[in-house]
Structure formats: C-alpha cells, structure tokens
C-alpha positions in Angstrom: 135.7 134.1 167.7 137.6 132.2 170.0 138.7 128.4 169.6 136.5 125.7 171.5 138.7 123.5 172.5 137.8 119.5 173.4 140.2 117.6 175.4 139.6 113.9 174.2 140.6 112.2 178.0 137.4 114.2 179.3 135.1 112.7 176.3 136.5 109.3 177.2 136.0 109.3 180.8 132.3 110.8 179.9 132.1 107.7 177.5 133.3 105.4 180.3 130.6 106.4 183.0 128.1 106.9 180.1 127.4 110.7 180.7 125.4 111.6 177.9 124.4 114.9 179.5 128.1 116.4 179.8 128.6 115.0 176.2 125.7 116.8 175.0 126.6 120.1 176.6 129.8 119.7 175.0 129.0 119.1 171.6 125.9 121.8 172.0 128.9 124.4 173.2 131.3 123.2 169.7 128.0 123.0 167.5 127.7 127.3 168.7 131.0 127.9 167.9 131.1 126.4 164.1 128.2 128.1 163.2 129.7 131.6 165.0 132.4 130.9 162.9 135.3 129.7 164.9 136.7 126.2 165.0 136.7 122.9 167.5 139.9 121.9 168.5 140.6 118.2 169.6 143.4 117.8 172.0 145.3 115.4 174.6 146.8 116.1 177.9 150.0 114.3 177.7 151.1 113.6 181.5 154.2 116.1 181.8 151.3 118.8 181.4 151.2 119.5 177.5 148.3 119.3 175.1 148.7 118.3 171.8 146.3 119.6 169.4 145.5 116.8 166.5 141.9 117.6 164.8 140.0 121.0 164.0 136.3 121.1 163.0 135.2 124.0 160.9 132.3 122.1 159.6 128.9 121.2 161.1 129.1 118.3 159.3 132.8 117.2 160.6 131.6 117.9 164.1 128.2 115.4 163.4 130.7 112.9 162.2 132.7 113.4 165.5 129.8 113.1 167.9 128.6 110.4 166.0 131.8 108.2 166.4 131.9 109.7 170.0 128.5 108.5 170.6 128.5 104.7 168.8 130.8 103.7 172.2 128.3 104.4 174.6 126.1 101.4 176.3 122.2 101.9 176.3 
C-alpha cells in the first residue's frame, strides 16, 4: 500500500480557519491507510519547492495522538 502523505502547512491553515470537516476527512483518509497497512507521512513544503518528510505513523494509536494534538488548537 501506498504512503498517505500529510503536509503539516495544510493542517495549519485548516487549524487557522477552524475547518474541522477537511481535518476529519484527512485523518479518516490516514486512519484507512494504517489499518490497510501502509504508513502516514508528515511533511513540510519548504519555499524553494521541497518537502521534508519528519514523522511516519504506522500505529493507530500514534495517529490518535497526532489528531489529538492537531485537534487541542482548534477554537470551539
């Protein structure tokens, strides 16, 4: 199975305009991936163009803990 990769800017600008719908597509999309076996792959754009990939999930759990922290920033 293929890698699901996150880029972290889009999470934050989701977090910024508090779009829990996109976030929840996104994490629904990683959770189907972990259990199909692949991994999650957190990266940032850097601006000449290149991503830097700095955090895999493999875990359920590790993904939970991500959303969670992803989550805690939003305003209600």
């Amino acid at each position: 199975m293929e890698d699901y990769i996150i880029n972290v800017g889009q999470i934050e600008e989701l977090q910024t305009i508090n779009d829990t719908n996109s976030l929840d597509t996104i994490f629904q999309r990683a959770k189907r991936t972990i259990v199909g076996g692949g991994i999650v792959a957190l990266v940032r754009q850097q601006r000449s163009g290149q991503t830097d990939r700095f955090e895999e999930f493999s875990t359920p759990e590790d993904l939970e803990a991500y959303k969670k922290n992803v989550y805690k920033y939003l305003t209600t």
